[in-house]
Backbone of each chain as ProteinMPNN parsed JSONL, in Angstrom:
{"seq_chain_A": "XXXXXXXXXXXXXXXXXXXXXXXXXXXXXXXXXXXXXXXXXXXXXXXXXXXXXXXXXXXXXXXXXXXXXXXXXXXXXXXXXXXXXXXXXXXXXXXXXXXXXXXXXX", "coords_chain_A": {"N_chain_A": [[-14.491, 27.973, -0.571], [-14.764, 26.432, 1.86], [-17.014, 27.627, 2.762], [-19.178, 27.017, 1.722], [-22.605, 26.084, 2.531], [-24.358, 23.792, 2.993], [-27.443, 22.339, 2.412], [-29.797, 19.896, 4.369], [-31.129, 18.634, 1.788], [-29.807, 19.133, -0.178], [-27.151, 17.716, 0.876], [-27.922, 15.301, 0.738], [-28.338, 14.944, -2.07], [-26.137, 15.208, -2.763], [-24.387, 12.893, -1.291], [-26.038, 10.742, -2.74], [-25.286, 11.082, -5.426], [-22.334, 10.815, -5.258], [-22.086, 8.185, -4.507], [-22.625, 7.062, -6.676], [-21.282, 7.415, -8.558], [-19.119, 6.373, -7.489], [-19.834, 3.374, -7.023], [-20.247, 2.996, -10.535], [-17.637, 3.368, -11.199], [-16.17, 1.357, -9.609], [-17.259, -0.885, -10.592], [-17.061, -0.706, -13.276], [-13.787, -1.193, -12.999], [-14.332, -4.148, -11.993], [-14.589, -4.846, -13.915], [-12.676, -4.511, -16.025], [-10.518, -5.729, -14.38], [-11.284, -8.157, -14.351], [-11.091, -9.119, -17.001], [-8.677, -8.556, -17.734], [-7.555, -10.484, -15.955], [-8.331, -13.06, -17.236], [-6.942, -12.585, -19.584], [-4.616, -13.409, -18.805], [-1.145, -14.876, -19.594], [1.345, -15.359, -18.667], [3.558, -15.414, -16.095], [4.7, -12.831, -15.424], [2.507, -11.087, -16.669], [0.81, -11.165, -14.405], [2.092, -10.271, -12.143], [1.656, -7.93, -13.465], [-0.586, -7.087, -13.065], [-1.39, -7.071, -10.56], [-0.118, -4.865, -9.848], [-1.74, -2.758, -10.892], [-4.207, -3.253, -10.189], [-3.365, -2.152, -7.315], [-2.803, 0.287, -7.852], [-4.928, 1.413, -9.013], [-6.514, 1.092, -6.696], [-5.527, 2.681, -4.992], [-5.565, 5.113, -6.469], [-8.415, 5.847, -6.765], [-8.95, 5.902, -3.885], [-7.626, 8.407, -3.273], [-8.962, 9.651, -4.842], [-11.923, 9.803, -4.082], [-12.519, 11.262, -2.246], [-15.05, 11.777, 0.475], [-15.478, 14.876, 1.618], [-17.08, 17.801, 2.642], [-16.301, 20.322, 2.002], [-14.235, 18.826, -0.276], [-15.808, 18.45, -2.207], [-17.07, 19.949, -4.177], [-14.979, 20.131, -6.679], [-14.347, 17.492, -7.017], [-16.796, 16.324, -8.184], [-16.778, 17.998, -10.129], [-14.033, 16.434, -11.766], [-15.405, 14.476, -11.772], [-17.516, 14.714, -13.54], [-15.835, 15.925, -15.933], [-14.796, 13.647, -16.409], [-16.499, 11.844, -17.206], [-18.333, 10.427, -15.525], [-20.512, 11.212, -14.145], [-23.279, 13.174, -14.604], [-24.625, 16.245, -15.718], [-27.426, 16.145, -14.75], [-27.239, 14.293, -12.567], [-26.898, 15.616, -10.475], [-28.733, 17.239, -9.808], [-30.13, 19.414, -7.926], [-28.328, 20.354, -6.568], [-27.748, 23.873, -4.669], [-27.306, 27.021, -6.794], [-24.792, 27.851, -5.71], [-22.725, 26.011, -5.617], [-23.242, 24.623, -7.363], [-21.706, 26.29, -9.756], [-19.601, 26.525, -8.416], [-18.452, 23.295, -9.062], [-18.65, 23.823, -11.526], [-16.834, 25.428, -12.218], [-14.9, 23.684, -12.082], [-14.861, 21.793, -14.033], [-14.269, 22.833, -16.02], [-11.581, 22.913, -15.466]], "CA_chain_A": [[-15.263, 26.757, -0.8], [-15.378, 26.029, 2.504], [-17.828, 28.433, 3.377], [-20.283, 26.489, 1.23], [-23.627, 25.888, 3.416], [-24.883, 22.281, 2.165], [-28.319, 21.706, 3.52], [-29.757, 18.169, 4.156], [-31.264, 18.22, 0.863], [-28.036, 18.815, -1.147], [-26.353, 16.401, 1.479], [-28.247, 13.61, 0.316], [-28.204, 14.551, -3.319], [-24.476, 14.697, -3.299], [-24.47, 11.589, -1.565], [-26.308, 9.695, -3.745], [-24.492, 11.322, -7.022], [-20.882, 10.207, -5.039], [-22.077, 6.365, -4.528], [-23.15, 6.488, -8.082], [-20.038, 7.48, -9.597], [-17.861, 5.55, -7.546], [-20.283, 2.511, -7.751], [-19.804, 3.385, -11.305], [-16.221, 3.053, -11.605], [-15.765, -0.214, -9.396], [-18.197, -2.081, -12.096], [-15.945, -0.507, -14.795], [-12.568, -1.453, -12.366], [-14.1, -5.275, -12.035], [-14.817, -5.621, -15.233], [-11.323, -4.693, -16.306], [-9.838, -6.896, -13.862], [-11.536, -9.84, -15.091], [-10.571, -9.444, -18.303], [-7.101, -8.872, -17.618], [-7.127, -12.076, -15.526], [-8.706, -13.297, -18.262], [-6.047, -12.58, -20.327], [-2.588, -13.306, -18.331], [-0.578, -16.766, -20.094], [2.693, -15.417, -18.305], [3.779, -14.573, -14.903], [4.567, -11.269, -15.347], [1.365, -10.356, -16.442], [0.386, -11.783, -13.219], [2.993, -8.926, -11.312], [0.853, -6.465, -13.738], [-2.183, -7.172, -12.53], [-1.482, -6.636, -9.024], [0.62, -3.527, -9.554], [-2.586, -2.56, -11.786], [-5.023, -2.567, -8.629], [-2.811, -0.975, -6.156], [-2.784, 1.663, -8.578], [-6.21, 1.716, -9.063], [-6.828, 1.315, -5.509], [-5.031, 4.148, -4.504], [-6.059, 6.406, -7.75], [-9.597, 5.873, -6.172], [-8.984, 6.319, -2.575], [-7.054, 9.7, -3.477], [-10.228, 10.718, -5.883], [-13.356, 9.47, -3.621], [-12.362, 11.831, -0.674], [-15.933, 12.47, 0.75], [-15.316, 16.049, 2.251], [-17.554, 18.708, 1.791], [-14.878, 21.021, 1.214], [-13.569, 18.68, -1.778], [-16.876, 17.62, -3.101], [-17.245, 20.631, -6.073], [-13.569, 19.63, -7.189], [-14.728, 15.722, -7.04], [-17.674, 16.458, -8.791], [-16.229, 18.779, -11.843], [-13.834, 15.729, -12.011], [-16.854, 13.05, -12.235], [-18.091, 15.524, -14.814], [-15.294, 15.905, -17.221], [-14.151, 12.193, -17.435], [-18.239, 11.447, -17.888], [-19.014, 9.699, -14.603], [-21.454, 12.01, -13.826], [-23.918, 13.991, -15.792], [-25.2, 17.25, -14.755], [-28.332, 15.861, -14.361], [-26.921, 13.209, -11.128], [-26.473, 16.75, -9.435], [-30.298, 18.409, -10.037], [-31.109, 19.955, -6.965], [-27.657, 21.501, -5.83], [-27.994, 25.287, -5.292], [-26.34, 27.313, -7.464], [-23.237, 28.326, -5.664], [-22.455, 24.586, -5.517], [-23.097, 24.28, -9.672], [-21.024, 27.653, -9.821], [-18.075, 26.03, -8.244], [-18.373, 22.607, -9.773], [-18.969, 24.001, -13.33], [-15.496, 25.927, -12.421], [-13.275, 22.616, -11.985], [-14.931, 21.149, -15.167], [-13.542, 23.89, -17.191], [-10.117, 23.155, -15.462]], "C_chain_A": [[-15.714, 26.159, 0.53], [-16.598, 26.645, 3.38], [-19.309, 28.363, 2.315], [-21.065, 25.807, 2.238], [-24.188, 24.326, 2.138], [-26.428, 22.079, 3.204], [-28.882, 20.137, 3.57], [-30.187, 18.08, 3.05], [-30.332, 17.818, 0.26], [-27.028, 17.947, -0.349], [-26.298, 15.132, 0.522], [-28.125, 13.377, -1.319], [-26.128, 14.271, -3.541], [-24.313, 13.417, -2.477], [-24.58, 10.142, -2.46], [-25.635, 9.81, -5.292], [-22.601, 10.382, -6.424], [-21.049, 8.922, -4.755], [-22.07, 6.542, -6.03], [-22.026, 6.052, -8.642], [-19.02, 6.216, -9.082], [-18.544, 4.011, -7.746], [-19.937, 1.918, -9.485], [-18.401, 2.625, -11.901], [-15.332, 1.641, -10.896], [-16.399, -1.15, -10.202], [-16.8, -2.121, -12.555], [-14.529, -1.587, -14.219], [-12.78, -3.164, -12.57], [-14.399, -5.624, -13.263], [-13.477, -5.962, -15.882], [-10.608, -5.622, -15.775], [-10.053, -8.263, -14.209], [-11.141, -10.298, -16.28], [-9.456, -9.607, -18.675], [-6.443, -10.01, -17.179], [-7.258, -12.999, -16.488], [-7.539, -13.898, -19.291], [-4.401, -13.359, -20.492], [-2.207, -14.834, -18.977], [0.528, -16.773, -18.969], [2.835, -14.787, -17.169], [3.988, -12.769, -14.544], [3.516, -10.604, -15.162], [0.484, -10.406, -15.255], [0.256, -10.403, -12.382], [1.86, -7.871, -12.117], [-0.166, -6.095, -13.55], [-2.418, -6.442, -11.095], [-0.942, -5.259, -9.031], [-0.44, -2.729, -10.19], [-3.285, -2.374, -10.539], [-4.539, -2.024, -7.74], [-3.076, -0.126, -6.802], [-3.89, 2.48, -8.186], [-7.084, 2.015, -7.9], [-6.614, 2.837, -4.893], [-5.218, 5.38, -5.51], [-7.52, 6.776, -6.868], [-9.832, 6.061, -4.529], [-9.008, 7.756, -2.674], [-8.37, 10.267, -3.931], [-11.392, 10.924, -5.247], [-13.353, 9.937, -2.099], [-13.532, 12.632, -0.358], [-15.693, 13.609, 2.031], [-16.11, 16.735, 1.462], [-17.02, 20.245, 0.761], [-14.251, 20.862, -0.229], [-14.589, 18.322, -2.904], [-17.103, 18.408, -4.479], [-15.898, 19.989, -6.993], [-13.744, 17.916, -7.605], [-15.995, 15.423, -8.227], [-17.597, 16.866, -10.154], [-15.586, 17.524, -12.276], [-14.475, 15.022, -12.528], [-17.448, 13.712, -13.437], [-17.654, 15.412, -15.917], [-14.869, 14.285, -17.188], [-15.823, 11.669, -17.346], [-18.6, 10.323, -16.822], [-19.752, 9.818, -14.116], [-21.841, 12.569, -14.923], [-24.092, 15.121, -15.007], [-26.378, 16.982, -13.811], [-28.617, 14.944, -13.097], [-26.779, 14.721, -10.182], [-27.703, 17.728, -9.396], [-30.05, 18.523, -8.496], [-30.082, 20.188, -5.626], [-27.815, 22.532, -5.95], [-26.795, 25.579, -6.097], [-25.0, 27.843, -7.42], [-22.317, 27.16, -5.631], [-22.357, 24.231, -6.892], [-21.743, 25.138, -9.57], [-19.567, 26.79, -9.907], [-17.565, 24.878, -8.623], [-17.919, 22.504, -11.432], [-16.979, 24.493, -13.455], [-14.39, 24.983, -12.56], [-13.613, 21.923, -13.287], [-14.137, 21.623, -15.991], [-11.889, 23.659, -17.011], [-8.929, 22.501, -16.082]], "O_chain_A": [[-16.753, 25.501, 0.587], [-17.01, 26.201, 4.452], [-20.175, 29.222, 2.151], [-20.474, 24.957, 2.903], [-24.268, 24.152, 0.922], [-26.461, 21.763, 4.393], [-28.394, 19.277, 2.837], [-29.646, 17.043, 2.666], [-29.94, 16.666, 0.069], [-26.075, 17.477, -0.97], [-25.477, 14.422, -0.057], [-27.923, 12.298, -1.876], [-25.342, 13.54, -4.143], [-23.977, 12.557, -3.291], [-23.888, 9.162, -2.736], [-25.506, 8.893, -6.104], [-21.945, 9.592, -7.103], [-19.973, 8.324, -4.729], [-21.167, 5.885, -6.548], [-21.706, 4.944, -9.072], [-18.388, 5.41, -9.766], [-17.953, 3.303, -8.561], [-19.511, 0.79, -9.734], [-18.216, 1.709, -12.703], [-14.331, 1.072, -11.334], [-15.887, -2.252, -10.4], [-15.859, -2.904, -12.43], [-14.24, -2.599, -14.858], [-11.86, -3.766, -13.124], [-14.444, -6.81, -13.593], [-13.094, -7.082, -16.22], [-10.013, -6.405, -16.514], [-9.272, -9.208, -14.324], [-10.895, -11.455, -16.62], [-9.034, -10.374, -19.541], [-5.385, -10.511, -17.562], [-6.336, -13.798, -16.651], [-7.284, -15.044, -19.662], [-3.589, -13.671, -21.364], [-2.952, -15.802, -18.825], [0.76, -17.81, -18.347], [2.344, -13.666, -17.044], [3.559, -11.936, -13.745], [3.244, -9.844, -14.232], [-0.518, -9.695, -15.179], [-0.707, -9.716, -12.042], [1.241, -7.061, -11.427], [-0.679, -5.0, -13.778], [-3.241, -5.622, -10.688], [-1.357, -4.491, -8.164], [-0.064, -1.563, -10.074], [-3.008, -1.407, -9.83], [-5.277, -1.231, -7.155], [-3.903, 0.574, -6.218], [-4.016, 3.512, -7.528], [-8.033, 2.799, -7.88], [-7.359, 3.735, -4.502], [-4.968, 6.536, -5.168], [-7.67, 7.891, -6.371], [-10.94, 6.361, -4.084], [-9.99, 8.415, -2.332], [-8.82, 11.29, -3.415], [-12.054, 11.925, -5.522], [-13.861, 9.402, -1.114], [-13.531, 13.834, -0.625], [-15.721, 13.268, 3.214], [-16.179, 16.672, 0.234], [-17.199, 20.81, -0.318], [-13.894, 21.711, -1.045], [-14.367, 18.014, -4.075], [-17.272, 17.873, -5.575], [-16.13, 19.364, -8.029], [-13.149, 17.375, -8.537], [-16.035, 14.443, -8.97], [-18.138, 16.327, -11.119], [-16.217, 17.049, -13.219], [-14.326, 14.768, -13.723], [-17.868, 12.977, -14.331], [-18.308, 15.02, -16.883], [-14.609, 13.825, -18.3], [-15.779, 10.482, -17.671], [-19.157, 9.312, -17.248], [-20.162, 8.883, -13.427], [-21.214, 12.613, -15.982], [-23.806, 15.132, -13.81], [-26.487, 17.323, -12.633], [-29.734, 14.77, -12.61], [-26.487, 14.551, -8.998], [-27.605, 18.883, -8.98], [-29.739, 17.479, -7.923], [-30.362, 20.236, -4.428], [-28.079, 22.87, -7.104], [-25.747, 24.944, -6.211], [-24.252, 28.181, -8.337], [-21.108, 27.389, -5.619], [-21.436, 23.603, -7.415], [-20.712, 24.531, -9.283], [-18.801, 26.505, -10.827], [-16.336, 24.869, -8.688], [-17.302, 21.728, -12.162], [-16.147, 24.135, -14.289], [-13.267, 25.243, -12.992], [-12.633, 21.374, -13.791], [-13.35, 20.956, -16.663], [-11.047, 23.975, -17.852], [-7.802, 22.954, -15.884]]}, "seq_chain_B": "XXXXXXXXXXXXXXXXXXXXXXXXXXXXXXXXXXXXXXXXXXXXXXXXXXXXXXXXXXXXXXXXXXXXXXXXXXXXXXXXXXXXXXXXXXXXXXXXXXXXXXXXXX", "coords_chain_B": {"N_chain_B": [[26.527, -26.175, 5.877], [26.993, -24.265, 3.686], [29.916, -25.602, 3.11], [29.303, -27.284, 1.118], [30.336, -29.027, -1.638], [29.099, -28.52, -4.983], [28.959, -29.781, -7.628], [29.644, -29.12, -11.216], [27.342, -30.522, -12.665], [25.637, -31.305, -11.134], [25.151, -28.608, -9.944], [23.47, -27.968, -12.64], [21.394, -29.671, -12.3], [20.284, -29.106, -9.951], [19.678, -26.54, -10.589], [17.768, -27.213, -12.639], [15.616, -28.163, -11.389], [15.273, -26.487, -9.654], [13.978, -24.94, -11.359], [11.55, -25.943, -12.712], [10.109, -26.261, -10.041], [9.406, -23.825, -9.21], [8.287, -22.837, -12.438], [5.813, -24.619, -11.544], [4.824, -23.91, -9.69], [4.109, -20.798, -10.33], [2.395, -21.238, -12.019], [-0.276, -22.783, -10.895], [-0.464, -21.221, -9.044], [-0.878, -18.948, -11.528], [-3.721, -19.676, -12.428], [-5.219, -20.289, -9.837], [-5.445, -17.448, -9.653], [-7.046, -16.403, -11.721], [-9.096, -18.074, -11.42], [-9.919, -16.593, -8.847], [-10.432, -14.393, -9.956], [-12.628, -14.633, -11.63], [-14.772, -15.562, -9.915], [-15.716, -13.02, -8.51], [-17.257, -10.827, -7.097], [-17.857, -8.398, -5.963], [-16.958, -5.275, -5.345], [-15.233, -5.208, -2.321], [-13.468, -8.161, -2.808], [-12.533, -7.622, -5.158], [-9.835, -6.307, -3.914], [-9.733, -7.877, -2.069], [-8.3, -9.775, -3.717], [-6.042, -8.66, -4.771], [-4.725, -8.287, -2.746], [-4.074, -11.187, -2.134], [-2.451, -11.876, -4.296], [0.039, -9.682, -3.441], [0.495, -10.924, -1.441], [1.135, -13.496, -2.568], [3.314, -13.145, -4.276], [5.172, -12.35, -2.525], [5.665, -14.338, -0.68], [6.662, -16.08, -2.354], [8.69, -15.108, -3.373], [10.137, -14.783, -1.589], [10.63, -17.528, -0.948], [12.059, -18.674, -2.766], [14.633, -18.404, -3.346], [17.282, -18.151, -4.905], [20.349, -19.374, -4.013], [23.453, -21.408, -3.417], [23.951, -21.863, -0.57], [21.455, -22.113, 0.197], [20.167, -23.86, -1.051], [19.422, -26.874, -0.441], [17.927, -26.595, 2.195], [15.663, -25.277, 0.507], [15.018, -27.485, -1.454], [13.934, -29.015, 0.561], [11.922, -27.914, 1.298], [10.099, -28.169, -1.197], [9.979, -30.659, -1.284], [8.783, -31.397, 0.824], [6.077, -30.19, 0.093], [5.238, -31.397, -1.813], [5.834, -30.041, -4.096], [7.748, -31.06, -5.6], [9.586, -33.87, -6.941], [11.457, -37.18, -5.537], [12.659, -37.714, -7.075], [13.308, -35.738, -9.279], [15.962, -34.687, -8.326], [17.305, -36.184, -8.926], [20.908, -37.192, -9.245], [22.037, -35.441, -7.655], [24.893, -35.518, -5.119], [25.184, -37.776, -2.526], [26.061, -36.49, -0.112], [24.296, -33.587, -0.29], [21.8, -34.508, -0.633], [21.31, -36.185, 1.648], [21.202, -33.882, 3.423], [18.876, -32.236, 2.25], [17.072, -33.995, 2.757], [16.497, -34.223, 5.682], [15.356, -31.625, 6.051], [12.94, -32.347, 5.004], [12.011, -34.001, 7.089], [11.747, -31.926, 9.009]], "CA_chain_B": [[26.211, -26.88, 4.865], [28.101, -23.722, 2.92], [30.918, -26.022, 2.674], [28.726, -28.253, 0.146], [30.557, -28.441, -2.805], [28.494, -28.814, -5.522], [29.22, -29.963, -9.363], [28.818, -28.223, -12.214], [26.775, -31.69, -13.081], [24.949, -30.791, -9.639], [24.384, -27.021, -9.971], [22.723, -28.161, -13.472], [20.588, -30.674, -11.841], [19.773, -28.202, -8.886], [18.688, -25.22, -11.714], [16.724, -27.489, -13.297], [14.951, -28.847, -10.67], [14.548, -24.981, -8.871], [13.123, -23.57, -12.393], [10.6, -26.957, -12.645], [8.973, -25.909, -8.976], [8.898, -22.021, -9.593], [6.994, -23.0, -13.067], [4.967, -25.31, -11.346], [3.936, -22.311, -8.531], [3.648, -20.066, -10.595], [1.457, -21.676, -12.94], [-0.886, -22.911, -10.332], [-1.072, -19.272, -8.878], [-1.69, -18.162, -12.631], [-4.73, -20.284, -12.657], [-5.805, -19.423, -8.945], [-5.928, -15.92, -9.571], [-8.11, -16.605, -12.856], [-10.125, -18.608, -10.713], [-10.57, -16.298, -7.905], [-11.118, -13.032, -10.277], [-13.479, -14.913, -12.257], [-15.666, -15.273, -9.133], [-15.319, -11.689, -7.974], [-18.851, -9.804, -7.67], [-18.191, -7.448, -5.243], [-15.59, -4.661, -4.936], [-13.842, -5.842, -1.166], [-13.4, -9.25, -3.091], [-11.286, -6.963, -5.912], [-9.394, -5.84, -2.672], [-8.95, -9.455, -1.344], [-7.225, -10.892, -5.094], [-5.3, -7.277, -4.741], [-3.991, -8.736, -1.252], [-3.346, -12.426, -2.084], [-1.784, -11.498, -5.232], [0.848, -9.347, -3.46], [0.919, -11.897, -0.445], [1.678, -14.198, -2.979], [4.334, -12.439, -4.664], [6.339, -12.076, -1.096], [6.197, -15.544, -0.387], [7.229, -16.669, -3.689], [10.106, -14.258, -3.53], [11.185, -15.658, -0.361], [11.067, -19.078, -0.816], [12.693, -19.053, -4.105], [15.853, -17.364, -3.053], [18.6, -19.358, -4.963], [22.002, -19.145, -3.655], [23.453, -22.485, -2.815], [24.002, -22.305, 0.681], [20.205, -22.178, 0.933], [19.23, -25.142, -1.853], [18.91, -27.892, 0.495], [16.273, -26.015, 2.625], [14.604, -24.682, -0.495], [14.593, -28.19, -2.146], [13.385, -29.582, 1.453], [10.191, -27.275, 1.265], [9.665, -28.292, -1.935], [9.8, -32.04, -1.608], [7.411, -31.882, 1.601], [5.108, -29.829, -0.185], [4.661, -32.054, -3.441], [6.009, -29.582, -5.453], [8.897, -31.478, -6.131], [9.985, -35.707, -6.315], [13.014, -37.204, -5.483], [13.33, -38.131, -8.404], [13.646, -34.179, -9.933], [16.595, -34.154, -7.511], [18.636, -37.322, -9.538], [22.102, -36.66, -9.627], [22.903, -34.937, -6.752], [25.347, -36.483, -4.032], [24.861, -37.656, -1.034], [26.015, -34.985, 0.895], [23.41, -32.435, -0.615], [20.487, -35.359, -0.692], [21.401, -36.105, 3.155], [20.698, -32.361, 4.355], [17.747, -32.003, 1.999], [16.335, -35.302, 3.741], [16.336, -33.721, 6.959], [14.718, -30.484, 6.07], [11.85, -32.455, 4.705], [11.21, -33.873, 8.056], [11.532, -30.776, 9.926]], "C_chain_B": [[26.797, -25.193, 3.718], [29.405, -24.423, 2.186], [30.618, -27.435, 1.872], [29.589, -27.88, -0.864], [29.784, -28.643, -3.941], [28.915, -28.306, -7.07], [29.134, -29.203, -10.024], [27.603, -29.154, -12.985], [25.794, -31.55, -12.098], [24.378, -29.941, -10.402], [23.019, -27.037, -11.779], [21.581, -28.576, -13.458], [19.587, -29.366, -10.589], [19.208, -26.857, -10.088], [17.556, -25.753, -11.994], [15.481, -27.85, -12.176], [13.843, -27.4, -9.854], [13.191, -24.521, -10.095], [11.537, -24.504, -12.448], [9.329, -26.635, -11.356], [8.546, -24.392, -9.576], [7.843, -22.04, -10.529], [5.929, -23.642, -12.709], [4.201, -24.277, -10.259], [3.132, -21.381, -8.929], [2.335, -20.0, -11.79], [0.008, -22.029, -12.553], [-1.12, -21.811, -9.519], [-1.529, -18.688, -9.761], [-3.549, -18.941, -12.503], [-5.355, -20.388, -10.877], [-6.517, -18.63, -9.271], [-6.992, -15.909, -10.416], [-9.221, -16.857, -12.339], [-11.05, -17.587, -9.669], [-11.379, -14.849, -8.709], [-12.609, -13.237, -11.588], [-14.768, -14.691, -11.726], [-16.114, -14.066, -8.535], [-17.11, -11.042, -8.354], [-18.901, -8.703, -7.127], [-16.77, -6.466, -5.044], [-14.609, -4.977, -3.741], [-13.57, -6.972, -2.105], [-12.058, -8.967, -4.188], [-9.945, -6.74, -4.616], [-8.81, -6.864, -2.35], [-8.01, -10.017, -2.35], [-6.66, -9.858, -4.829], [-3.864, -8.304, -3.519], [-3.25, -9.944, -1.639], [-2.617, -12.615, -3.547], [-0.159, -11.127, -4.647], [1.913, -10.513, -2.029], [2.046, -12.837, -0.817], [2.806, -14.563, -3.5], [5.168, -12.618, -3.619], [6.753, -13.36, -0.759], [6.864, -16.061, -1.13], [8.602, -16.287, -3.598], [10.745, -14.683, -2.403], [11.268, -17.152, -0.315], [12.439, -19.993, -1.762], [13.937, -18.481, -4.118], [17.362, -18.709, -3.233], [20.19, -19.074, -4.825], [21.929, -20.764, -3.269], [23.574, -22.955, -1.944], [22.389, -22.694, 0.93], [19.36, -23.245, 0.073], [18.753, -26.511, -0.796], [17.958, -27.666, 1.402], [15.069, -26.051, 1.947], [14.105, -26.267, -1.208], [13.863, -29.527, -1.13], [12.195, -29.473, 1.321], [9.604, -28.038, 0.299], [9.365, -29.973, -2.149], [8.152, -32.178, -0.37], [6.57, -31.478, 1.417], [5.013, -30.078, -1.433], [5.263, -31.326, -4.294], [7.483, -30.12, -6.746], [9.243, -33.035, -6.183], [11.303, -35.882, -6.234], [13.59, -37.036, -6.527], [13.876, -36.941, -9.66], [14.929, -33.935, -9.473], [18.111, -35.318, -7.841], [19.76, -36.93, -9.869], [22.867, -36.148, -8.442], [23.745, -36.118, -5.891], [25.005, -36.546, -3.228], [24.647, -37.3, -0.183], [24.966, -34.1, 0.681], [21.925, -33.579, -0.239], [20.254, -35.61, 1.271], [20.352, -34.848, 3.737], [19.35, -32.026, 3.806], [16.344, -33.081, 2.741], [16.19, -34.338, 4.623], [16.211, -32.653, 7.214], [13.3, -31.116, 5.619], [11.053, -33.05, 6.459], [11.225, -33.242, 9.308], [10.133, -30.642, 10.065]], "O_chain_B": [[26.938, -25.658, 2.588], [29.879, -24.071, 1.106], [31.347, -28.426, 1.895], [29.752, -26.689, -1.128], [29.804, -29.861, -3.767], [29.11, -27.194, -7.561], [28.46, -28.254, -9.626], [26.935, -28.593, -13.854], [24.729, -31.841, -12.642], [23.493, -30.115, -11.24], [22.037, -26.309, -11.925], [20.706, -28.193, -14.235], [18.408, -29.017, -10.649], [18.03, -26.503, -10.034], [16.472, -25.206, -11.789], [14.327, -27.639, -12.549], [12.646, -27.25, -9.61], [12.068, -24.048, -9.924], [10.483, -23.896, -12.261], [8.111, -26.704, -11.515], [7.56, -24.051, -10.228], [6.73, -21.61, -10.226], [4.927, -23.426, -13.391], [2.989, -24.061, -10.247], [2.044, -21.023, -8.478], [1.64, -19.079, -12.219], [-0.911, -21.806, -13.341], [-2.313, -21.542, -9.378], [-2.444, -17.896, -9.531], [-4.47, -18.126, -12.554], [-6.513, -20.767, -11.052], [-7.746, -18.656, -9.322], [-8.013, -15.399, -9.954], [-10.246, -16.209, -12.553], [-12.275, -17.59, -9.554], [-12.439, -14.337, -8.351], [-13.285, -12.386, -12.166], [-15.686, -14.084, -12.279], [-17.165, -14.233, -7.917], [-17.792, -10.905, -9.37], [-19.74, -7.878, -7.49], [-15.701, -6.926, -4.645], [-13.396, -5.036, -3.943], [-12.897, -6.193, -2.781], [-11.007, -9.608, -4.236], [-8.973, -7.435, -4.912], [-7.585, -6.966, -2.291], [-7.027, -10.662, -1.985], [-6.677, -10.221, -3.653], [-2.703, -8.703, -3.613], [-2.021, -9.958, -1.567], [-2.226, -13.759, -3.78], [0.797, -11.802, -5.026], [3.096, -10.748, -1.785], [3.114, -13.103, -0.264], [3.352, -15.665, -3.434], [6.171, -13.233, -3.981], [7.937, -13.627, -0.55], [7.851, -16.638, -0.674], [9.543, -17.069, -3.733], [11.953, -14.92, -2.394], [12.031, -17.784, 0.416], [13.173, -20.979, -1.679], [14.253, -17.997, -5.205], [17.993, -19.496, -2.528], [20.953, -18.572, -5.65], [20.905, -21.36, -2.933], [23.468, -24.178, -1.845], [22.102, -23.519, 1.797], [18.186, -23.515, 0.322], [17.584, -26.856, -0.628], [17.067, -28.511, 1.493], [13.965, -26.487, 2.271], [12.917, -26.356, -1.518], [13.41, -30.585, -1.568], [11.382, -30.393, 1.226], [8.606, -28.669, 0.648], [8.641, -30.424, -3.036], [7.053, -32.706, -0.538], [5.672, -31.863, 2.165], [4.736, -29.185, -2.235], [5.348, -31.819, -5.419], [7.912, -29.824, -7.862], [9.093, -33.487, -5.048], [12.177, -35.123, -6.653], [14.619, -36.462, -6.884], [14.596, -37.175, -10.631], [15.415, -32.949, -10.027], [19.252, -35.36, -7.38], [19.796, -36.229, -10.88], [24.064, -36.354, -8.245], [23.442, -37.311, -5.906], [24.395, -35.593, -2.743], [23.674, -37.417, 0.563], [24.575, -33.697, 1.777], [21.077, -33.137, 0.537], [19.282, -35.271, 1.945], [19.233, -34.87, 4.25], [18.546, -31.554, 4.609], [15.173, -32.875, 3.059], [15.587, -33.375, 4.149], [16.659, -32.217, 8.275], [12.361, -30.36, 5.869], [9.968, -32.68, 6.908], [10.874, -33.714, 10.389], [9.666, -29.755, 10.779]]}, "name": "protein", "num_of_chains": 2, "seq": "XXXXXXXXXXXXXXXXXXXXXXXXXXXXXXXXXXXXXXXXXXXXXXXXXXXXXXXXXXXXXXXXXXXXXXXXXXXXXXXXXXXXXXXXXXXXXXXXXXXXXXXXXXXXXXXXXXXXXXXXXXXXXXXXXXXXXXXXXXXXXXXXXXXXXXXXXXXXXXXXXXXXXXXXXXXXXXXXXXXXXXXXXXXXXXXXXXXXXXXXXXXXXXXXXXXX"}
């Protein structure tokens, strides 16, 4: 994988497909949070809130590791939980689909 | 100030008085946080309630540290920072009211 050639085209498209998603998923993240704040009557839920974004924080650090190396693996991911479409990825070549399509399946 | 002795007519008075601030903290932190994740538009801002969430948590946990060698400190803080009146503090003796005096004007 690491002997995948990315040229500036496919740079910029995987660029712009990896803001999307994670764009994407901080909406989703503040939306949740608001609602949960939203929600809390009792201290605890307070504690669950916060232990709730570290989580999330660090789920999303771990996942949004721009390397080109990890980007098919990041990408199949964004694929199967539906943060991506295929169609946010037109105009990678195909050894770049190839190896993407392979982590969807995983 | 270890060698406080303190009532069981006391230590009743001193519970009640500890659990009265804590709900009053933590109640006005519940309604903070509401406040601040209400405003929230931008992901660092998720990040920042993340932070003063756990900030908040640490301080809380250290202030609130009830053993009785350390009530007269704890019910010092709490008088010079409103969260508490003398008058929450009726009952105790002298001796304990003394030392809490003279943590408030530390």
């Amino acid at each position: 994988m690491r002997d995948l050639k990315w040229t500036p085209a496919e740079k910029a498209i995987a660029r712009k497909a990896f803001d999307l998603a994670l764009g994407r998923e901080l909406d989703a993240l503040i939306r949740e949070a608001k609602d949960r704040a939203r929600r809390i009557e009792q201290p605890p839920e307070l504690w669950e809130l916060e232990r709730y974004l570290t989580q999330r924080r660090k789920d999303i650090d771990r996942l949004y590791d721009y390397r080109y190396s990890m980007l098919p693996l990041i990408f199949g991911n964004l694929l199967r939980q539906g943060r991506l479409a295929e169609h946010d990825l037109r105009g990678l070549a195909e050894d770049k689909l190839a190896h993407i399509r392979s982590y969807v399946r995983l």
